[in-house]
C-alpha positions as CSV (number, residue, x, y, z in Angstrom):
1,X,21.0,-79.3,-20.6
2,X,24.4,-79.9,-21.8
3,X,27.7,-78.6,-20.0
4,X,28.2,-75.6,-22.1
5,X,24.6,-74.4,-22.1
6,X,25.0,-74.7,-18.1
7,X,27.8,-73.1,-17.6
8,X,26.8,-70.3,-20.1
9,X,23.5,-70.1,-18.1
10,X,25.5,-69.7,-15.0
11,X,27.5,-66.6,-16.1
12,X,24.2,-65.0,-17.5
13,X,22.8,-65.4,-14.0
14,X,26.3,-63.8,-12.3
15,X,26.1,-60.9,-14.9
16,X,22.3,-60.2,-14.5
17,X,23.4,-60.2,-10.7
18,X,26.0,-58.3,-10.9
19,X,24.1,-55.6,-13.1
20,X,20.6,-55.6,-10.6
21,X,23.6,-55.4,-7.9
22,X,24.8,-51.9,-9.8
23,X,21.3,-50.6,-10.4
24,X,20.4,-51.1,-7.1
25,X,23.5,-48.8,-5.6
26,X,22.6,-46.0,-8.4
27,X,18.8,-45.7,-7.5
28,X,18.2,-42.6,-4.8
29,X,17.6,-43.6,-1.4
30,X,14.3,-44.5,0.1
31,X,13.1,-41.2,1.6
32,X,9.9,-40.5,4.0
33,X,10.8,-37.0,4.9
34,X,9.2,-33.9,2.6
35,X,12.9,-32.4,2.7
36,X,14.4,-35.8,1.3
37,X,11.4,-35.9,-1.5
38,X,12.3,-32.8,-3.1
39,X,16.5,-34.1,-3.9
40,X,15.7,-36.2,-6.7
41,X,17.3,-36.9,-10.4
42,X,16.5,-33.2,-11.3
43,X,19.9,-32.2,-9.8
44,X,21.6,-35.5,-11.9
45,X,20.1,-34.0,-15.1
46,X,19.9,-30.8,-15.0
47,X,22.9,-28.1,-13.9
48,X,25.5,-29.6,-15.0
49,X,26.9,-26.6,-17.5
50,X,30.2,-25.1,-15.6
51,X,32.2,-22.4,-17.9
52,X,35.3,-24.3,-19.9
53,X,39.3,-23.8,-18.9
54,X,39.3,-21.6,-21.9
55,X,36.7,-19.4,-21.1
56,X,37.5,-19.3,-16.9
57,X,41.4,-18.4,-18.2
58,X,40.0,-15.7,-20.5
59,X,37.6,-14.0,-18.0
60,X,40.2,-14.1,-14.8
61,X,43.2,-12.6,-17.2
62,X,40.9,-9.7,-17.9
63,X,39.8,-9.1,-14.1
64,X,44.1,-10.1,-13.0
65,X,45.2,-7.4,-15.7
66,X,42.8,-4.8,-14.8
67,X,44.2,-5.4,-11.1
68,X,47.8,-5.0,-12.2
69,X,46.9,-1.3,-13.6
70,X,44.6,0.0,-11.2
71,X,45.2,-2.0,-8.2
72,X,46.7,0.3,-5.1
73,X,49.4,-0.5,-3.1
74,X,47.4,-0.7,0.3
75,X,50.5,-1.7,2.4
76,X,54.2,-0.2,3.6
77,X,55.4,-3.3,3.9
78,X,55.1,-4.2,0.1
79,X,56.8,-1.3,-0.7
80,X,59.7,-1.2,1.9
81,X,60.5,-4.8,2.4
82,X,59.6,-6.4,-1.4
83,X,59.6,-3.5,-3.6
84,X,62.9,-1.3,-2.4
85,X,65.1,-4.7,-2.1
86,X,64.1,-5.8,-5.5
87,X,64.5,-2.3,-7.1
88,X,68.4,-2.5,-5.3
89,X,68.5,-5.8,-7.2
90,X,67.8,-4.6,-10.2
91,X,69.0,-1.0,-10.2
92,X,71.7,-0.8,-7.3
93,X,69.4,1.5,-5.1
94,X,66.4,1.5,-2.5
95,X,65.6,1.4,0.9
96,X,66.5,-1.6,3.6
97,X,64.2,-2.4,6.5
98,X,65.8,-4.0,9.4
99,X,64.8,-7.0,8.5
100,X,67.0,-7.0,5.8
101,X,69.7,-6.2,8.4
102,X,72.2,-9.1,8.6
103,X,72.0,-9.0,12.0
104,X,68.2,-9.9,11.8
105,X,67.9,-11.6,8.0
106,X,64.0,-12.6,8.3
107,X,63.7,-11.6,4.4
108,X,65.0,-14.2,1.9
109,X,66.6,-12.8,-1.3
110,X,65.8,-16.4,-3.4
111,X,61.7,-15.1,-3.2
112,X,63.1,-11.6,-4.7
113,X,65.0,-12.7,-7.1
114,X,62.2,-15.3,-8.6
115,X,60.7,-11.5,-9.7
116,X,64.2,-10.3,-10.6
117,X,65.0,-12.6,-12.8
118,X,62.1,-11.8,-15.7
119,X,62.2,-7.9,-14.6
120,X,65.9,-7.7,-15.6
121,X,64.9,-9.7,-18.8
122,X,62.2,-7.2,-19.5
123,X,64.7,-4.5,-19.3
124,X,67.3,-5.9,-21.0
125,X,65.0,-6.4,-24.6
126,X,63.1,-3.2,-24.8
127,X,65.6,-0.8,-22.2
128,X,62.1,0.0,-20.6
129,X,62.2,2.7,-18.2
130,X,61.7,2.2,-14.0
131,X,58.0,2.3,-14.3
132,X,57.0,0.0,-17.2
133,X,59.8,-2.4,-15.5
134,X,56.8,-2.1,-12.3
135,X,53.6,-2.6,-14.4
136,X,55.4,-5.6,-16.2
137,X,55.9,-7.5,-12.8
138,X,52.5,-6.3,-12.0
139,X,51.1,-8.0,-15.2
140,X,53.1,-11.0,-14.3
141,X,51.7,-11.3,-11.0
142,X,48.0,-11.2,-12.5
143,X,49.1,-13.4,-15.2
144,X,50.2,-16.5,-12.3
145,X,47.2,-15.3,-10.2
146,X,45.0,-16.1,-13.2
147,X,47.1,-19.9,-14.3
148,X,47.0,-21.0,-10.5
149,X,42.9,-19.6,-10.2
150,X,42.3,-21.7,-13.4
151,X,43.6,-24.9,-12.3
152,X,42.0,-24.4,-8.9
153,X,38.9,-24.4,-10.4
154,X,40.0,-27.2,-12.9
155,X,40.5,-29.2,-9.3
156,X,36.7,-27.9,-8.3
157,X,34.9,-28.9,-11.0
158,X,36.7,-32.3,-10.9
159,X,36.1,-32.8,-7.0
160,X,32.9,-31.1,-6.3
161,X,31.1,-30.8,-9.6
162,X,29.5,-28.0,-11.8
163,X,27.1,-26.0,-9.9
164,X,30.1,-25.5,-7.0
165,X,32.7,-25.6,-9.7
166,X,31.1,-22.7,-11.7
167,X,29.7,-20.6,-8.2
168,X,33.9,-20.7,-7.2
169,X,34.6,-19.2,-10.2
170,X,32.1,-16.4,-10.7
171,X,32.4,-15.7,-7.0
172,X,36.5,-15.2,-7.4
173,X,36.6,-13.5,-10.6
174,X,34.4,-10.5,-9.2
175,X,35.8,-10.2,-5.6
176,X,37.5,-7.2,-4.8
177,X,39.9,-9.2,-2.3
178,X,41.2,-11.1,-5.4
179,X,41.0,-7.6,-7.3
180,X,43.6,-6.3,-4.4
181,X,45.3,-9.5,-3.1
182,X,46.2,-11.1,-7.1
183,X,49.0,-8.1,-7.9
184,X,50.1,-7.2,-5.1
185,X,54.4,-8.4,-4.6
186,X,54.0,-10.1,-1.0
187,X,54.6,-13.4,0.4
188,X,51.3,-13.5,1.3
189,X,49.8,-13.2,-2.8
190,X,52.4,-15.8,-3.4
191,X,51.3,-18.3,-0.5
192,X,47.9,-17.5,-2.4
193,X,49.1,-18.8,-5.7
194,X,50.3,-21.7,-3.6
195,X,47.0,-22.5,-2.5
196,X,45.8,-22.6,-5.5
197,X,47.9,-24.8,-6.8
198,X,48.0,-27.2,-3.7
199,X,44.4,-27.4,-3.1
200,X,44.2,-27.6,-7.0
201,X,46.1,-30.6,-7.5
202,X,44.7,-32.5,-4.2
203,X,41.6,-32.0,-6.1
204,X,42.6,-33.9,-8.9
205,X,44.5,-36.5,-6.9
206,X,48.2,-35.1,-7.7
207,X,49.5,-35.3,-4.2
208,X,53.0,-35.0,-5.6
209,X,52.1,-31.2,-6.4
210,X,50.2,-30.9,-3.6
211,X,53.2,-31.7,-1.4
212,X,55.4,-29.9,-3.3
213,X,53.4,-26.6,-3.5
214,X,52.7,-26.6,0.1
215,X,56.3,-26.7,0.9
216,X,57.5,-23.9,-1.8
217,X,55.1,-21.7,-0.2
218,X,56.1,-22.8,3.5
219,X,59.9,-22.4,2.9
220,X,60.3,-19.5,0.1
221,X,57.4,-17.5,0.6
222,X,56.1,-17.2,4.4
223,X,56.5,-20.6,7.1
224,X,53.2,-20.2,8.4
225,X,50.9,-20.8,4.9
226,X,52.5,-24.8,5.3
227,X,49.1,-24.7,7.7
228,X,47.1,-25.0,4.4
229,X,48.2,-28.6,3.6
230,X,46.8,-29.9,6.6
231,X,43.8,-31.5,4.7
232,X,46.4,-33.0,2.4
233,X,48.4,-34.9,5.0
234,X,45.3,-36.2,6.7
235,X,43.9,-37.1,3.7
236,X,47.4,-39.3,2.5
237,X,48.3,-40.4,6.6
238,X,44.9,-40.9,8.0
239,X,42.6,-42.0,5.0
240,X,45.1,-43.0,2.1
241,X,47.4,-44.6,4.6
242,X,50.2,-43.3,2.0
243,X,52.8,-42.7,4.7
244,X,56.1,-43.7,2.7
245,X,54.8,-41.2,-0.4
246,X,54.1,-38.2,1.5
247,X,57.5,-38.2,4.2
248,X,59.2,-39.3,1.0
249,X,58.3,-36.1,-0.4
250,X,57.9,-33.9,2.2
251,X,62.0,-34.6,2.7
252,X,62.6,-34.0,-0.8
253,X,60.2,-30.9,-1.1
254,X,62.7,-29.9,2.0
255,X,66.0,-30.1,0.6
256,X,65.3,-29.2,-2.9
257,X,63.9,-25.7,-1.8
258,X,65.9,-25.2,1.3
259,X,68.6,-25.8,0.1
260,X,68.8,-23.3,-2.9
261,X,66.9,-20.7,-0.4
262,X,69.5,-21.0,2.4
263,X,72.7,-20.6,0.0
264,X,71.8,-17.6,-1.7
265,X,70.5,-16.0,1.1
266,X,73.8,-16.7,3.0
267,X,75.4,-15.4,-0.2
268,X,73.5,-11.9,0.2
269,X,73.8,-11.9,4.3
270,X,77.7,-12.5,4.2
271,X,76.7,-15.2,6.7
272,X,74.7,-18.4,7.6
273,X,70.7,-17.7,7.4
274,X,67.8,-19.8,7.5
275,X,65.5,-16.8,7.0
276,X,62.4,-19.0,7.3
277,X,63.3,-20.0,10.4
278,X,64.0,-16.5,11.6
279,X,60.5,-15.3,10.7
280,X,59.4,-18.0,13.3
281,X,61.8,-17.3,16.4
282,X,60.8,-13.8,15.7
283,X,57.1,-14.0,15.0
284,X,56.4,-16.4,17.9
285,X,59.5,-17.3,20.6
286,X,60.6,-13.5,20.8
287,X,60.0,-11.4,23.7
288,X,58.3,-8.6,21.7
289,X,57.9,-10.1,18.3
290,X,54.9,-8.1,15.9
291,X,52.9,-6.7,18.7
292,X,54.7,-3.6,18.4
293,X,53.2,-2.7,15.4
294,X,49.4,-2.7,16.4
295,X,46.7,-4.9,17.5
296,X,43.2,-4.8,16.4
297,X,40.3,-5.7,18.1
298,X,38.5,-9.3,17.4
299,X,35.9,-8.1,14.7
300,X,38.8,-6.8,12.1
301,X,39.2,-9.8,9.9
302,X,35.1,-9.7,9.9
303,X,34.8,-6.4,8.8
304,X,37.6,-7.2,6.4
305,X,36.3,-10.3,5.3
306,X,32.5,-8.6,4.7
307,X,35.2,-5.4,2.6
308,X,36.4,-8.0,0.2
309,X,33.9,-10.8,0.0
310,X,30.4,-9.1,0.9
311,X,27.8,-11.7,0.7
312,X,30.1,-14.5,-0.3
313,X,32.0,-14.4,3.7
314,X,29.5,-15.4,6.1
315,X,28.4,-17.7,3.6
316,X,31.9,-18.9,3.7
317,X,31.7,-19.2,7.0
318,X,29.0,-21.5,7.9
319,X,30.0,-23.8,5.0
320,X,30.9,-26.5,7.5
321,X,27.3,-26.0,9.3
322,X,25.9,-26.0,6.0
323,X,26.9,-29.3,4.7
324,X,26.2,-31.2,7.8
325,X,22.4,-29.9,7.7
326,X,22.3,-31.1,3.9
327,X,24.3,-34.2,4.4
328,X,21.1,-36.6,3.8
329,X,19.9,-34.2,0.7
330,X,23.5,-35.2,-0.5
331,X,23.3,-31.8,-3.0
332,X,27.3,-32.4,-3.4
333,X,28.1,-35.6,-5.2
334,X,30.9,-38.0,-6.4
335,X,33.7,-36.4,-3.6
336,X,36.9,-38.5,-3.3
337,X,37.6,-37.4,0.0
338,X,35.0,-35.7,2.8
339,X,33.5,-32.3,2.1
340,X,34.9,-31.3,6.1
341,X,38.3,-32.6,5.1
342,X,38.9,-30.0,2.1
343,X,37.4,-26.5,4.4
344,X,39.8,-28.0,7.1
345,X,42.3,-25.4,6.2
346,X,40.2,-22.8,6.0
347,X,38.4,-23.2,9.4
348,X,42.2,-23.6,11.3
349,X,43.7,-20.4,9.3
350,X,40.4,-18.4,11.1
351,X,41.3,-20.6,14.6
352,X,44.8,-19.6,14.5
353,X,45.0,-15.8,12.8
354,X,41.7,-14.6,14.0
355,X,42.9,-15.0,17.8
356,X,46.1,-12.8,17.2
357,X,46.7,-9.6,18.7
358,X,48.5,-7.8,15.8
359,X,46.3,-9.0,12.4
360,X,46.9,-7.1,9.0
361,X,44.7,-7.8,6.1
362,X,47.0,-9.7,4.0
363,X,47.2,-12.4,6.7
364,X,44.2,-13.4,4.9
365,X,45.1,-13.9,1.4
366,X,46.7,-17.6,1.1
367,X,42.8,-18.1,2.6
368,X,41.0,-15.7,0.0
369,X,40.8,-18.6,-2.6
370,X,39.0,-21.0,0.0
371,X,36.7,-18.1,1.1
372,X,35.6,-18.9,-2.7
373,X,35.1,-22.1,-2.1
374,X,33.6,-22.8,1.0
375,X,30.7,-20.1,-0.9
376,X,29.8,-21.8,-3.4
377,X,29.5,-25.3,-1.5
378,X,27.3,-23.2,1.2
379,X,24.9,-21.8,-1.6
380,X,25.2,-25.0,-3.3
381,X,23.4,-27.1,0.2
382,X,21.4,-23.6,0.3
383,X,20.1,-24.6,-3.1
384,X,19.3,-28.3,-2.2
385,X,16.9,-27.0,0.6
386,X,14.7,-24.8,-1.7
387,X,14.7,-27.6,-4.3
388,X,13.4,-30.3,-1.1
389,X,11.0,-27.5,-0.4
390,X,9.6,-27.8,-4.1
391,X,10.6,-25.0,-5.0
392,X,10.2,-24.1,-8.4
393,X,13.6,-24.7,-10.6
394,X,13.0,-21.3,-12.3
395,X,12.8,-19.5,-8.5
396,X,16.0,-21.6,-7.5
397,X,17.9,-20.4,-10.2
398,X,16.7,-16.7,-9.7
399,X,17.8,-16.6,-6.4
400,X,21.4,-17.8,-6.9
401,X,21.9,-15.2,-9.8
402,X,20.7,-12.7,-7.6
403,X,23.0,-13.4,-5.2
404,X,25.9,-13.5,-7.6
405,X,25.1,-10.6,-9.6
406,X,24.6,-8.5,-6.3
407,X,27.4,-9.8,-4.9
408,X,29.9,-8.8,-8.2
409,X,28.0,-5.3,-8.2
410,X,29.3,-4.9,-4.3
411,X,32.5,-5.6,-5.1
412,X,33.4,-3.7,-8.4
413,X,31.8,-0.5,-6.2
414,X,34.5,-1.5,-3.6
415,X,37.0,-1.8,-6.3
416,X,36.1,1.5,-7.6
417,X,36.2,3.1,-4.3
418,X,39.3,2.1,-3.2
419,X,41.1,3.4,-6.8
420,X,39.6,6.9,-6.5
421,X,39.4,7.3,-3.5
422,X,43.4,6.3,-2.6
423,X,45.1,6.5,-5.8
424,X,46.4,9.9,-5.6
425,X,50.1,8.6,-4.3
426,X,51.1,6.6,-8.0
427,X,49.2,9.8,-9.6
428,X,51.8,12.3,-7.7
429,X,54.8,10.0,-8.4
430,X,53.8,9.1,-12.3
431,X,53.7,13.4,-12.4
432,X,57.1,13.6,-11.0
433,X,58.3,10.9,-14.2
434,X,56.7,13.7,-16.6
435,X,58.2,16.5,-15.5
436,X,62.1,14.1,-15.3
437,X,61.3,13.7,-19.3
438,X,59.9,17.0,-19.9
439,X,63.7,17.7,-19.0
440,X,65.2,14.7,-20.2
441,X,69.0,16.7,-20.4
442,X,68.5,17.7,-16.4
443,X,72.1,16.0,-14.6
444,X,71.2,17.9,-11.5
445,X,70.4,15.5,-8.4
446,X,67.1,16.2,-7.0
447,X,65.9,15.8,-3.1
448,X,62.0,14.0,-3.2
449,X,60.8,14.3,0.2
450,X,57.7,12.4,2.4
451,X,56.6,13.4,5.9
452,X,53.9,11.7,7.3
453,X,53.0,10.5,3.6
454,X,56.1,8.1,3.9
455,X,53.7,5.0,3.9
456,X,52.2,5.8,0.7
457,X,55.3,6.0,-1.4
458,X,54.5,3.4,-4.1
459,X,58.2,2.6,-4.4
460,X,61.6,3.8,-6.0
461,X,60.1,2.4,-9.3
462,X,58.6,5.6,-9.8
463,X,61.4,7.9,-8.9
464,X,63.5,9.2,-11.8
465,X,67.0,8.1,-11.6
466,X,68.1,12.1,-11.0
467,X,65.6,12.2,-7.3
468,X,65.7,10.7,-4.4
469,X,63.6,10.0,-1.5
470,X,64.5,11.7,1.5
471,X,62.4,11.7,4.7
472,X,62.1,14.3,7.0
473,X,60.0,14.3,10.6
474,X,56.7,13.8,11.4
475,X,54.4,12.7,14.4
476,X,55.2,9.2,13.2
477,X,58.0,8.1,16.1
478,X,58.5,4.5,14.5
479,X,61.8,3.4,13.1
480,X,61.8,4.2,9.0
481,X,63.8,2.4,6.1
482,X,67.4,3.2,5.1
483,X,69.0,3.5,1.5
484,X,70.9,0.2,1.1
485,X,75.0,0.9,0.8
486,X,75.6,0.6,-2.8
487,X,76.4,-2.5,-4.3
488,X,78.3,-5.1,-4.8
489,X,78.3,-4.8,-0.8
490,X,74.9,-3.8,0.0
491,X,73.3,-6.6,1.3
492,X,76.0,-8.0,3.4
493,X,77.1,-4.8,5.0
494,X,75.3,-4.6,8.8
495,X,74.2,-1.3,8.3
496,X,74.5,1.1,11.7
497,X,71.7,2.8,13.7
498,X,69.4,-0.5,13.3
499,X,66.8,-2.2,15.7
500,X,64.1,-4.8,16.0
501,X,62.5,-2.9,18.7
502,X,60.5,-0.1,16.1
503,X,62.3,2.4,17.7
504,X,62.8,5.7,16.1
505,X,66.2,6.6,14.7
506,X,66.7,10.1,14.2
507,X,69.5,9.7,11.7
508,X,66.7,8.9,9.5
509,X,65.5,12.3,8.7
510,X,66.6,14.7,6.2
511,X,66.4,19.1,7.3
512,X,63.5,20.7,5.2
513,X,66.1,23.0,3.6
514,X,67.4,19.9,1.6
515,X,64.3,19.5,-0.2
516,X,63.5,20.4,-3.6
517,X,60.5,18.3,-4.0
518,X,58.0,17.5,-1.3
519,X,54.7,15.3,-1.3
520,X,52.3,15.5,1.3
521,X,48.5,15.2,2.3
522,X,46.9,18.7,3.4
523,X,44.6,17.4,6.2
524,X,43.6,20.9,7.5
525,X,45.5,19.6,10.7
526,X,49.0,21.5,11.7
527,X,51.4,20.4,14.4
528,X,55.0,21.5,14.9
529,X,56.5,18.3,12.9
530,X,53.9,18.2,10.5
531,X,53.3,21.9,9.8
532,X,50.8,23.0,6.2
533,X,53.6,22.9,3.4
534,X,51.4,24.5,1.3
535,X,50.8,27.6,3.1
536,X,54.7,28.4,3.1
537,X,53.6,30.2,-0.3
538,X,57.2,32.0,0.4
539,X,59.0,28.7,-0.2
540,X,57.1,26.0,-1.8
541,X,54.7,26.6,-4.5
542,X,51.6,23.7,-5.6
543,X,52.9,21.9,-9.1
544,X,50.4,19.0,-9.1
545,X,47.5,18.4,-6.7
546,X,44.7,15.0,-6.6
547,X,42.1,14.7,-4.6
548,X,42.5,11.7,-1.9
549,X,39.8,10.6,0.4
550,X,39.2,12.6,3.5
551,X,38.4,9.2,5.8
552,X,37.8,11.8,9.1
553,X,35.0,13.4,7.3
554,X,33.2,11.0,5.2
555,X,30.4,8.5,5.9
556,X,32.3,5.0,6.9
557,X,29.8,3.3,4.2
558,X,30.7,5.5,1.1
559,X,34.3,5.5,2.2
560,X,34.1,0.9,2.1
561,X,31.9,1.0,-1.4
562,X,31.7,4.0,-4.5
563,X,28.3,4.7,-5.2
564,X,27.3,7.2,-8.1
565,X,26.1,10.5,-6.8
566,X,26.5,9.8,-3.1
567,X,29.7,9.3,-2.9
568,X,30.5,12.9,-5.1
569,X,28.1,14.5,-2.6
570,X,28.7,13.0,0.8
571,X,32.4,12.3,0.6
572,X,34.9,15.3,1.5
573,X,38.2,14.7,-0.4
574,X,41.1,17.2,0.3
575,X,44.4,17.6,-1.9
576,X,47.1,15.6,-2.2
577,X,50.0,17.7,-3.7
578,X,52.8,17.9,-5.0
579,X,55.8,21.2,-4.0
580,X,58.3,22.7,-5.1
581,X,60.6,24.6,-3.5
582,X,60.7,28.4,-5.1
583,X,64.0,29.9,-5.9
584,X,65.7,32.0,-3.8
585,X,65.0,35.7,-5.0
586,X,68.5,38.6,-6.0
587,X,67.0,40.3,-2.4
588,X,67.6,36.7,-0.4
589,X,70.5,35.9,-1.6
590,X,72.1,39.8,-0.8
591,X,70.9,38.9,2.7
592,X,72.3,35.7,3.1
């Protein structure tokens, strides 16, 4: 054998090794268990369909858009402290909370003017009025709900493949928590966005936008949602060992978006302000901080979580047990990183928010994409043990659309419920923008006013520029909102009669004679602040009446979830109306 058939020989033999070498890692493990037997190749050839971006995009702007119509707003706070500011942005009017107070300045104007900014372009092309200006940024908030949801899910299919990939996505696009939590204008839905886009591009290996999306949503939206992207930094310190890329931009993250957020929001507050950093020595070193306005028991986020995910939660929730069971039936494949590495955040959000006294339901939502998540890679191991139990295919795949179809049929009667059950408030206030255009040529200034309804005013966006909102007592003995001074002065004036203590300020309230409108809830109930408006047929007369939910006298089951003919015949409702104030007869004014 010559030198050149020898050495060719050689290279044949190190090729031939090095391809019995590959085979050898591809073939499945030697297994002697019945569980092991039944994870085989099936799973490598079959399942592998997941939905394309196309079609995912598609699907979640329909579910995002119908949110942005018919989606409630479930919380004060979004109107009063995100709502009423922006609206004074925009329109030179609206109501400030004390945290707006420059003597407090926990809000930051840089997150309300990101929604500002396209509302007063929006205006400025079609001279829209107050109300389509709301339903635009509504739109908009389901529109960036549905582009961060779709590259999520790009980032699942990449990192966990198509049977967890495509589960993520049916079990999202159906939730009612999304439904509620996509348009809704809070830090919290923005943090959410965040999430998606962090957890997103860690999934696909961009750590650069991982980094960067964490710290937007840390610094501009709400400090405490940085918690998410603590996979991501022990993913790039611990396991990556990419220390000088992540503090590299971790300190640019910081100074390109602290920066911007600390000068206009000293511009607004006439004076220095970190406002992130006054949510936290608020939230956590002050002496009273956001006890004062309620603690729940422990179950609360359980029963919530069961509201908005059904099914889908506990699953969520024994995703970490899950996988460990399964972790020899391997039924997830091909992960870059460790499957207890990317439900990390999910499991220290629960540690940290479920053990608070004072929890609200929108806590939750930077965590509502992961609930998702950790699902689908629960019914994914759930899958692998029917399929090592031989199992047939056909049954397998019964049982997961089962669970999916019963689990979207939950939620849409959740989604249901909640709109007719609680949508009278934008019904009443939509009435009150007829009857401004029925008389368009009206000048006269018109007094709008809320007793103990005062938490379900949807926002100044649905007041005609001739009313106002005026408040006037009721057994609620919390401090209430004030009208911002007009601008360009508004923001920066420290506006008297102000405290962090939720202490009730009389100068609040407005007398009932200074009324011409009033909107209230006719329980049945009558104290002496809250007496039956209705019933003063002398003075006020019903223009416009919806039926709300009566919660003290329906079944807690049909109030949670709308169901065809039971709900109509088990469910009391009782009127939510709309007054005005009759005129004052020839024979009372002679008197008076």
């Amino acid at each position: 054998m010559g030198p050149k058939a020898k050495t060719k020989s050689i290279q044949n033999r190190k090729i031939g090794g090095k391809s019995d070498h590959l085979s050898r890692e591809k073939q499945p493990e030697k297994v002697t268990d019945r569980l092991k037997e039944g994870f085989h190749r099936k799973e490598d050839t079959k399942d592998i369909w997941s939905p394309n971006i196309k079609t995912v995009f598609k699907a979640l702007a329909s579910a995002r858009l119908c949110a942005a119509v018919w989606n409630n707003i479930t919380d004060c706070d979004e109107t009063y402290n995100y709502w009423e500011p922006l609206h004074h942005l925009l329109f030179g009017s609206g109501f400030q909370t004390w945290e707006y107070s420059p003597v407090f300045a926990l809000r930051s104007y840089l997150f309300l003017h990101l929604y500002a900014l396209p509302a007063w372009i929006y205006g400025l092309i079609f001279h829209s009025n107050q109300v389509l200006v709301f339903y635009f940024l509504r739109w908009l908030l389901g529109f960036a709900s549905t582009t961060c949801e779709t590259y999520f899910y790009k980032g699942v299919l990449q990192q966990f493949g198509p049977k967890v990939g495509r589960l993520t996505f049916l079990f999202l696009l159906f939730s009612a928590g999304m439904f509620q939590s996509s348009s809704s204008f809070l830090p919290s839905t923005f943090s959410m966005y965040m999430t998606l886009l962090l957890m997103g591009a860690w999934f696909q290996g961009n750590f650069v936008l991982a980094v960067l999306s964490t710290a937007i949503s840390a610094f501009l939206s709400w400090p405490f949602a940085g918690i998410i992207g603590i996979g991501i930094a022990v993913d790039a310190l611990v396991l990556r060992k990419k220390w000088r890329m992540f503090i590299s931009w971790c300190i640019i993250s910081t100074f390109v978006i602290l920066i911007p957020i600390i000068l206009v929001d000293s511009y607004h507050y006439g004076r220095l302000v970190v406002a992130p950093l006054n949510i936290v020595l608020y939230n956590v070193f002050s002496g009273h901080g956001p006890d004062l306005y309620g603690t729940s028991p422990w179950t609360f986020y359980f029963l919530n979580g069961f509201l908005n995910f059904n099914f889908i939660f506990p699953l969520a929730l024994v995703a970490l047990p899950a996988h460990l069971i399964t972790r020899k039936l391997k039924p997830i494949k091909n992960q870059s990183f460790p499957i207890w590495l990317a439900l990390l955040p999910l499991y220290v959000w629960i540690l940290i928010f479920f053990t608070q006294p004072h929890k609200e339901e929108r806590f939750l939502y930077p965590i509502y994409p992961l609930f998702g998540l950790a699902g689908a890679i629960t019914w994914t191991c759930a899958e692998s043990c029917l399929r090592a139990l031989k199992l047939s295919e056909k049954f397998v795949q019964s049982v997961t659309l089962a669970l999916v179809i019963s689990s979207s049929i939950v939620s849409v009667s959740r989604i249901v419920g909640q709109y007719r059950g609680y949508h009278a408030p934008m019904d009443v206030f939509l009435e009150l923008n007829r009857l401004s255009w029925e008389n368009e040529g009206d000048t006269k200034e018109y007094n709008v006013c809320v007793g103990k309804e005062w938490h379900r005013f949807p926002s100044s966006f649905f007041l005609p520029n001739n009313m106002k909102l005026r408040f006037i007592p009721s057994e609620f003995r919390g401090q209430l909102p004030r009208p911002f001074d007009p601008p360009p002065n508004g923001t920066w004036t420290i506006p008297p009669h102000m405290n962090d203590l939720n202490k009730e300020e009389p100068t609040r309230y407005a007398t009932l004679k200074d009324c011409h409108y009033l909107v209230d809830l006719e329980t049945g109930q009558a104290t002496e602040r809250e007496p039956q408006y209705s019933q003063m047929t002398s003075e006020w007369e019903i223009i416009f009446q919806v039926d709300f939910l009566d919660n003290a006298r329906s079944p807690q089951f049909l109030r949670a979830f709308y169901i065809p003919w039971f709900s109509e015949t088990y469910c009391k409702r009782i009127p939510y109306v709309l007054l005005k104030r009759r005129p004052i007869s020839n024979k009372k004014k002679r008197q008076h």
